[in-house]
Phi, psi and omega in degrees: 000305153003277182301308176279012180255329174278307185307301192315304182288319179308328179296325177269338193264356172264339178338161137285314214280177185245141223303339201259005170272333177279300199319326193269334165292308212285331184265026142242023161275328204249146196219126154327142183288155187305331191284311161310120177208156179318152180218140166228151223235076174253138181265149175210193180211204235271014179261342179086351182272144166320154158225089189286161180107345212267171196234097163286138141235167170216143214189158180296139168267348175280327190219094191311317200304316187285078173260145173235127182223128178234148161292150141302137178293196196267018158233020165072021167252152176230180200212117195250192157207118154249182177288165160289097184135286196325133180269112172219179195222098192266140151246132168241174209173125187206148181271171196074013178182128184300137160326150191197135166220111227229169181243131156251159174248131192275145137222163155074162165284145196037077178285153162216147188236147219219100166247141189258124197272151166221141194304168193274140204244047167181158178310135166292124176280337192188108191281053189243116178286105129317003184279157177252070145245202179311109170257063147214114177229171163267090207238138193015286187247356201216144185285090199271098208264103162314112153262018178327303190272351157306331194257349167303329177228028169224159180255012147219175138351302211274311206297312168302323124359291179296330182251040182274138120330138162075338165243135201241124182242117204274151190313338165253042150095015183277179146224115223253140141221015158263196163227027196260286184243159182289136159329189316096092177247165187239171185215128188047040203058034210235100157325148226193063202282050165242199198255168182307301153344295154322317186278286184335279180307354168271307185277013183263019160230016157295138185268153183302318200247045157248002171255130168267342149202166184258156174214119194251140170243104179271335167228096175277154179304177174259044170259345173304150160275150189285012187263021161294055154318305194247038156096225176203154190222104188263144174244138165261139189261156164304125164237054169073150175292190188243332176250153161052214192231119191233182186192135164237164097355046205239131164226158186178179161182193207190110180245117139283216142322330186196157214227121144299126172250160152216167157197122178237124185222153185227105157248136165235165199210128180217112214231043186100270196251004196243101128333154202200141165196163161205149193226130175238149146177145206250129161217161190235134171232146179257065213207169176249152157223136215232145179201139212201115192235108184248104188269061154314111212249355161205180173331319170197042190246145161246157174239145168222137195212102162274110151262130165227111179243165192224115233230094192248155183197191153205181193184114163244109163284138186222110184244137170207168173191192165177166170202127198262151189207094175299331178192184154340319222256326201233136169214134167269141146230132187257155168201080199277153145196147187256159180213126137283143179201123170214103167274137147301030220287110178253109165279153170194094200237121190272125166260115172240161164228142176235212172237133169298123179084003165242123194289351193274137170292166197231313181200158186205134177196131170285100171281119136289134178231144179203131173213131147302120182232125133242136185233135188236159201219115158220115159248150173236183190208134140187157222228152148264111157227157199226102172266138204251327144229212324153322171237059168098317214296136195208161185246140173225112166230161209230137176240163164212165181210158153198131163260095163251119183257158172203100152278108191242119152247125197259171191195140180196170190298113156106027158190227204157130161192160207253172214232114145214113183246146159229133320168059189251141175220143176202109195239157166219178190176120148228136195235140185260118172231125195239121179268116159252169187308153168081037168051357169303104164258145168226153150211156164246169168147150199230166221204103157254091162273171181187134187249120149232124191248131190227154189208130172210130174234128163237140177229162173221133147252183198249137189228109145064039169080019176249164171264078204257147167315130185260094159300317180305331179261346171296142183220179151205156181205144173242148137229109168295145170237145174216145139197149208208124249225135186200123135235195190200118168230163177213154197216138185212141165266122174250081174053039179086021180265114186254143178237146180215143237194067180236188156228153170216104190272146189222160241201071190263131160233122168216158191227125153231138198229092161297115227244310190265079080258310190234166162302113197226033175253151145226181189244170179200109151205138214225138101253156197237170181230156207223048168338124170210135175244139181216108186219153209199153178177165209267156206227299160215168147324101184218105172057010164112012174274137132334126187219128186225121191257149159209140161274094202224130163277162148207180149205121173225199196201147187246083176300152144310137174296167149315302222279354178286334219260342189308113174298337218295137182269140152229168200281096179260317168189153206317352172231032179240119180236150168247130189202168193246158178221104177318326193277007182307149238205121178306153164228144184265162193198109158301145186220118170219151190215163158213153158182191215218112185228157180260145191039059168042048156227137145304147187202001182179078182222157203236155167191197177214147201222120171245133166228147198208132194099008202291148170236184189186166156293134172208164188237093205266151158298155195284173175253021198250330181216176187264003222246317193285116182258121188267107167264139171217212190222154185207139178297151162242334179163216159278148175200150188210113186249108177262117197215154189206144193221142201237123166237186183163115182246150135253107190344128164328140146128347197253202189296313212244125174205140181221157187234152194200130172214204222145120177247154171218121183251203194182103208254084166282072194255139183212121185176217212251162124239156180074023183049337175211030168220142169328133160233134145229128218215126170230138180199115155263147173215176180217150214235154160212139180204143175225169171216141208212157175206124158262158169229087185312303176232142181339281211273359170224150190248161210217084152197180183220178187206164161173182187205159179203091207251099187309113183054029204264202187197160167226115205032232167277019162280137166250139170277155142276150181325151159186163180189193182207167150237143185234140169242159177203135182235134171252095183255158182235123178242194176048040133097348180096008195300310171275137203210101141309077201265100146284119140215179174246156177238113159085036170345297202257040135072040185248023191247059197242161200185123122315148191227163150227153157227127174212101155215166190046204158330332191249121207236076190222183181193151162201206163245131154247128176213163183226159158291067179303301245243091175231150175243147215192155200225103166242123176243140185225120153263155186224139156239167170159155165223177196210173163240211188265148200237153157290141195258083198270124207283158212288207162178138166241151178242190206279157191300145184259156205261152154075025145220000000 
């Protein structure tokens, strides 16, 4: 790994030439010896379906040394390279299924042998995947994150997240994988049109070990939708094993400053062609967050300001689905999950003013704020698929609905005031993915989504000890989203060149009508085309890696949410106010990366994020006092984000294995703030983040994960260093049935920050810390059986004619 990582960087960082003209040297120069050709490996089982996931090797039978070893994709093929002629020997190994180790003979060009797996013929002892693999691989435009050990020390979704290589998730619930715009996340490849705050509050009650994988896409194809500016983070949920019935068992909790509890359980079940899973779970949180801001609102006036809040809840999660298979040919699946969330939030925020450079106060006042939130979450799903032959090719259509109603009251010194938003998403989707002879792939497939959003806020203050209505900040507001979508790409193989080549036009409709103080509606409707080019190929041999380039364009766009677009003013603390700005403007973003990974791990990509139209959170003075600040959202101009990212493993499977990387972005933004003064902003920063596993013994693990983000920044905040370390001891008892993870979190209490903001008008610095710094307990029990099956001796068959 060493060797092909120094040859890889020495080659780019000496260049003369500019990173994405070599990268584009390298893929016509360089060509396979004639003797050399693909070979592909697919597993499927005695049902005919993939087995993804699975851990091949392939290696010479003349020479043990030549090993190849790859996971199978999510269609159960892996992709090797040999001789022509050439004698080799695959072994697979997958848990759920015996082993096989069989001789192939290499003929014709790009063969693919097909071996048929049969389930393991005795009871489970224990549901723990032991397979090696990566927990990162590289699978064509997107990034496949194993969380087995992640969900060993974490106690939701988000908590898993936060302890992602490469992804940065900020105190309010974004998720970065750029340093512009927030990811996009998905729950089953399915959008997920709420505000941030929400999807937080969705993946904090989701259980950790209902997930089978994470998939980060920083540049989606153009079957994705285009508003992934800042890319997509898909979390895929578990729909159960395939033979018989298992279940786990997880309770835990985690104590800082105030202490978190779960408890949970999951069973899945497969009785043949009908699959089954439910997932419960109950939790309670506690935590803090603490902030302190020093403001210059004139010539020689300070504002100082302490918030200290403190965020108590509960939360019951309910996941249940199933899928069904009528025949070879047609299989359905449904999937729900239900939610509750009933938080407590108590604020107590000291304002004081002075003289710049004087310690004596000019005035000072204690605010309490407190707001009641209950929120119900129901989403339901269902999926169609049609496989129309043999070699992959399938028809797919998908309905998903979600309702979230949300209700909050708040009460803070000198009013009060209530919340009632309610949430309807309605999405449809059908998609064509067709495989011809010659490596040809096509897809196609058409798209409607549709949002209705309702918001009526009422505040009251107290006037001469009575309580009356605050017209100004009361409101009500509606908005519809209508858009609606079509493409078509097609992807071909050249003699190991994969080129892949679509559009996608979309179709905006959105409407907002603000009814309550005064009328603020508008309308928006647009189409646009969403171009993506991709190209990728295997480039050489380094110590027996694979070394693979890709080449990838997009151009997508970043709508505004509702809650950007909402006028309603609220309230945060007497000189702080929050509102939305109906005239925001959609921003567009050119995407361009190349990079580079060996054996299906990233190790090396570099791009550019040209954005034009950007909006962002900004904080203008009020027109009513100087003292007072209105935060919203504004277009500001351009920004052009240059960026390059270095990972480096060591391969699975020994005692010791770690994944260790590095960003570097680099930010230019130039445009208007305050509607009529200049901006120009330059800011670099640099994130380094790693995961490391010792195996002290088979059964107890060793390991750690952190980040660490150098000069960094948010949207026009600028940071100061800050990071975190996470530790985990992992024991395993019972046969491995009982499985036991302590760990800590933000072990040295470093995932804390300084801020400055100076733009316009606006002159400030503070702190932010959170309850971070915590320790923890998860015990996982795994049950389960299977039931017996004929135990039919394995076969690879012969390479099938005509791909």
């Amino acid at each position: 790994m060493p060797f092909y990582f120094y040859i890889t960087m020495h080659s780019f960082l000496h260049s003369k030439l500019h990173p994405l003209t070599v990268l584009f040297f390298l893929f016509v120069s360089f060509h396979a010896a004639a003797q050399q050709t693909d070979v592909r490996i697919k597993v499927i089982n005695s049902s005919k379906e993939p087995v993804p996931f699975a851990t091949l090797q392939f290696r010479l039978a003349t020479d043990s040394t030549q090993v190849q070893q790859k996971v199978s994709d999510s269609t159960g093929v892996a992709r090797f390279n040999a001789e022509q002629g050439g004698q080799y020997i695959v072994r697979f190994s997958s848990v759920n299924y015996l082993p096989i180790e069989k001789g192939i003979t290499i003929k014709g060009n790009s063969p693919l042998f097909v071996i048929t797996a049969e389930p393991a013929n005795k009871k489970l002892n224990a549901v723990v995947v032991t397979s090696l693999k990566p927990i990162m691989r590289q699978e064509d435009d997107k990034t496949i994150v194993d969380p087995e050990n992640l969900a060993a020390s974490s106690t939701n979704a988000y908590e898993m997240l936060e302890k992602t290589p490469g992804l940065f998730v900020d105190q309010d619930g974004n998720i970065y994988l750029t340093s512009t715009t927030p990811a996009m996340v998905y729950i089953n490849g399915r959008e997920q049109k709420m505000s941030a705050a929400d999807i937080a509050t969705m993946l904090k009650n989701l259980p950790p070990n209902a997930i089978a994988s994470i998939e980060i896409l920083r540049t989606p194809s153009a079957r994705y939708d285009a508003s992934g500016t800042g890319g997509i983070v898909n979390v895929v949920l578990k729909k159960g094993v395939r033979i018989g019935f298992t279940g786990t068992v997880t309770t835990g909790f985690n104590q800082g400053r105030y202490g978190n509890q779960f408890i949970g359980l999951n069973l899945n079940n497969n009785n043949g062609s009908l699959t089954t899973y439910l997932n419960l779970q109950y939790g309670r949180r506690n935590t803090y967050d603490q902030l302190q801001t020093d403001r210059i609102y004139s010539v020689d006036s300070l504002l100082s300001q302490e918030a200290f809040t403190r965020y108590g809840g509960t939360s019951y999660y309910l996941g249940y689905g199933m899928s069904y298979g009528f025949n070879k040919k047609w299989e359905i699946s449904y999937d729900g999950r239900l939610s509750y969330n009933n938080q407590n939030n108590k604020s107590i925020n000291l304002s004081q003013t002075s003289k710049t450079g004087s310690s004596q106060i000019s005035s000072a006042n204690l605010t309490n704020v407190q707001n009641k939130n209950t929120n119900y979450n129901i989403t339901q799903g269902a999926n169609l698929k049609y496989k129309l032959d043999s070699l992959g090719s399938e028809w797919t259509t998908d309905l998903s609905f979600t309702y979230s109603p949300n209700n909050s009251d708040q009460f803070f010194t000198g009013g009060d005031g209530t919340f009632d938003n309610r949430l309807r998403f309605f999405s449809v989707q059908s998609n064509l993915l067709k495989k011809f002879p010659k490596k040809l792939i096509v897809e196609t497939g058409v798209k409607s989504t549709n949002v209705w959003f309702n918001n009526h806020t009422d505040y009251y203050r107290v006037s001469g000890g009575s309580r009356v209505k605050d017209n100004v900040r009361t409101g009500a507001y509606n908005y519809e989203e209508s858009i609606n979508s079509a493409y078509l790409q097609a992807s071909k193989n050249f003699s190991g060149i994969v080129l892949k080549v679509g559009t996608r036009m979309e179709n905006t409709n959105m409407n907002g009508n603000q009814l309550v103080p005064r009328d603020t509606s508008f309308k928006l409707n647009r189409t646009d085309l969403f171009p993506y080019v991709y190209l990728s190929r295997n480039l050489m041999k380094i110590a027996g890696y694979d070394l693979r380039a890709y080449l990838v364009y997009r151009r997508t766009i970043n709508r505004p949410a509702y809650e950007y677009l909402n006028p309603s003013l609220r309230f945060i603390d007497p000189y702080l106010f929050e509102t939305g700005n109906p005239s925001l403007q959609p921003q567009f973003t050119k995407n361009y990366e190349a990079n580079i990974s060996v054996d299906e791990r990233p190790i090396f990509a570099l791009g550019i994020n040209d954005t034009k139209d950007i909006f962002t959170q900004v904080i203008y003075p009020s027109d009513t006092s100087d003292k007072v600040n209105l935060r919203t959202y504004d277009n500001l101009g351009k920004n052009r984000e240059s960026y390059f990212r270095i990972l480096g493993a060591l391969p699975p499977g020994k005692r010791y294995f770690f994944v260790m990387g590095a960003q570097y972005n680099h930010n230019f933004y130039e445009g208007i703030y305050e509607k009529n003064k200049p901006l120009l902003y330059k800011r670099g920063s640099w994130s380094v983040f790693t995961y490391q596993t010792f195996k002290i013994t088979p059964l107890t693990q060793f390991s750690f994960n952190g980040f660490v983000r150098f000069n960094g920044q948010q949207q026009f905040y600028e940071l100061s260093t800050f990071g975190q370390l996470n530790v985990n001891l992992t024991q395993q008892f019972m046969n491995k049935k009982l499985i036991v993870t302590i760990s800590g979190t933000d072990i040295f209490f470093t995932n804390n920050n300084k801020f400055k903001i100076s733009q316009g008008s606006i002159n400030a610095t503070g702190f932010r810390q959170s309850d971070t710094r915590r320790v923890g307990l998860n015990v996982r029990y795994n049950f389960g059986f299977r039931k017996k099956e004929d135990n039919n001796l394995f076969n690879v068959e012969s390479p099938e004619k005509g791909n």
